[in-house]
N, C-alpha and C positions, 0 to 999 in steps of 0.2 A: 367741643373738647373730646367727646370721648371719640368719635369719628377720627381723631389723630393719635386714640392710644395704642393700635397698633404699630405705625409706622414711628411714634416715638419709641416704640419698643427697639424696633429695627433696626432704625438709626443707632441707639443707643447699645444694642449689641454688635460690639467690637471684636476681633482677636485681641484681648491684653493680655500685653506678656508682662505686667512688672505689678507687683500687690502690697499689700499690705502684710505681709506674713506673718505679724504676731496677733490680725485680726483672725483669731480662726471660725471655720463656720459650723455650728453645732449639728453632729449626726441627725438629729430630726428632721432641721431642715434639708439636709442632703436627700432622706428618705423621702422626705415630702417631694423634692424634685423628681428622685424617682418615680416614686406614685403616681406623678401627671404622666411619664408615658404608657400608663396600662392603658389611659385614653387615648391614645394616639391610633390611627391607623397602620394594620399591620397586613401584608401580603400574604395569599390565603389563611389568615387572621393567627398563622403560627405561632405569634408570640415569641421569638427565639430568643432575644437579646436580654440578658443580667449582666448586672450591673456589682464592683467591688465599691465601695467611699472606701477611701485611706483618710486621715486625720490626724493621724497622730504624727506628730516632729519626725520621731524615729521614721515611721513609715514612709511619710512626703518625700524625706532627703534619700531614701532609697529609693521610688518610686523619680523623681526628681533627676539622679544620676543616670537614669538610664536614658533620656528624653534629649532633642536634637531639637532648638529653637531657630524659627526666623530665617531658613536660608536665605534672604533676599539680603539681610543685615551681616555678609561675611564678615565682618571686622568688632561682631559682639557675637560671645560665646551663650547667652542666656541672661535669666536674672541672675544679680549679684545676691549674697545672702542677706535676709530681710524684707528682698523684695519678691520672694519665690512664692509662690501657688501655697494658701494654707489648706487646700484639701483636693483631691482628686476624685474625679468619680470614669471607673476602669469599664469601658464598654466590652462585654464579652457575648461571642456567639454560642450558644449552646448546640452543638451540633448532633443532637440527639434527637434533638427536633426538627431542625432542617439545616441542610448544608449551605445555605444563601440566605441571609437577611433580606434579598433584591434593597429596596430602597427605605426599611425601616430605620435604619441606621441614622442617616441624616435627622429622618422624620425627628425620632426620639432628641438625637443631639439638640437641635433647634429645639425644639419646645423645654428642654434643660436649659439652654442657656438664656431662650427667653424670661423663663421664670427667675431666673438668678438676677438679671439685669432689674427686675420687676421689684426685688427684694433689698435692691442696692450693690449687687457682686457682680462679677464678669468672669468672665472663663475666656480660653483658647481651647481649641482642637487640635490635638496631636496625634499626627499619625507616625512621624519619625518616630521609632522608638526602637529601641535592642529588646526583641521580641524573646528570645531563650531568656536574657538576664530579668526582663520583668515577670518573666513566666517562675521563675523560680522564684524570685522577691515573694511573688503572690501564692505559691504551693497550688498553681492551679494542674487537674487532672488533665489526660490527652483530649479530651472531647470537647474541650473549652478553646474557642480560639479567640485574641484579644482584639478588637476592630478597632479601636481609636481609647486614647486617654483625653479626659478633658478635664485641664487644669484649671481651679475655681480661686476666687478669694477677691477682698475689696480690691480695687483700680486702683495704681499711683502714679498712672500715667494719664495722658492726653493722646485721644486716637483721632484723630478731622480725618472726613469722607470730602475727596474734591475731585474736580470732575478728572478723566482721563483725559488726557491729547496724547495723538499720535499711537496709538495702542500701547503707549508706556505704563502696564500691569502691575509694574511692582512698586510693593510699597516700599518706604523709606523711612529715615529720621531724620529730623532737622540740628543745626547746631546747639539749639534749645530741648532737645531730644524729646520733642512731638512727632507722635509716628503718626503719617500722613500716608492715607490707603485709597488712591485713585479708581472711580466705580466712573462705568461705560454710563451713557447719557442713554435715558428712554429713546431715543430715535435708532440707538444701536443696538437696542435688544429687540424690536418690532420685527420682524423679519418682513419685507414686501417684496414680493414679486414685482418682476416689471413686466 
């Protein structure tokens, strides 16, 4: 069992776009999310990347408005109200420290949403976002730049992982509105020479 608690984790972390929003998720536990990427590895060990949590109503639905879901889904503009993100945690660069995360960014995101998933929540990663209008939402200084939002809160959706054919990448939803997200087969991520 525990030999499959990683890739249950995996499996189990989804992009979800639809939540529960009036579950909201208590600041500590955000912080504690936080706190797992001080263990994370960091590129010449800089440490650049803070973090904002938003939580509060007010703040979400400003934070919310400025955010661009799902291009794949043209014919749905986002969650409807109720079922929107109850907390956000705002990826920012500190660029006082270095002007490149290289590849901490990711690192940290995954190990945030693995934990979340670990606790019962889900998140999406957004990089769409109206950069000037969040920057002011947030009264952040010039030396801060904002690398990705990632929207948290319980699941009220159904995500299935099945296989790809034909390199057809994009995800979809069904008439039952299960969004169904198509992952290439181990034979196509091997790379072999001939």
């Amino acid at each position: 069992m525990e030999k499959e608690m990683l890739k249950n984790l995996l499996s189990s972390n989804r992009s979800y776009r639809r939540f529960r929003e009036d579950e909201r998720i208590p600041q500590e536990q955000l912080e504690e999310w936080v706190g797992l990427t001080r263990f994370c590895a960091s590129a010449r060990n800089a440490q650049p990347l803070k973090y904002i949590s938003v939580r509060k109503e007010e703040m979400c639905e400003k934070v919310f408005n400025t955010l661009a879901w799902a291009g794949y889904l043209t014919d749905w503009d986002g969650p409807e109200k109720g079922e929107r993100p109850s907390a956000y945690l705002i990826q920012l660069l500190d660029t006082r420290i270095s002007e490149n995360c290289l590849c901490d960014d990711g690192i940290q995101i995954q190990t945030i949403l693995l934990a979340a998933v670990e606790k019962g929540y889900g998140g999406c990663v957004i990089k769409a976002f109206q950069n000037e209008k969040l920057r002011e939402i947030l009264q952040l200084p010039d030396y801060v730049k904002i690398n990705y939002v990632i929207a948290l809160g319980k699941p009220c959706e159904t995500v299935v992982i099945e296989e790809m054919r034909e390199n057809e990448f994009k995800y979809w939803r069904d008439a039952e509105q299960i969004h169904h997200v198509p992952k290439r087969n181990l034979n196509e991520l091997l790379f072999k020479q001939e």
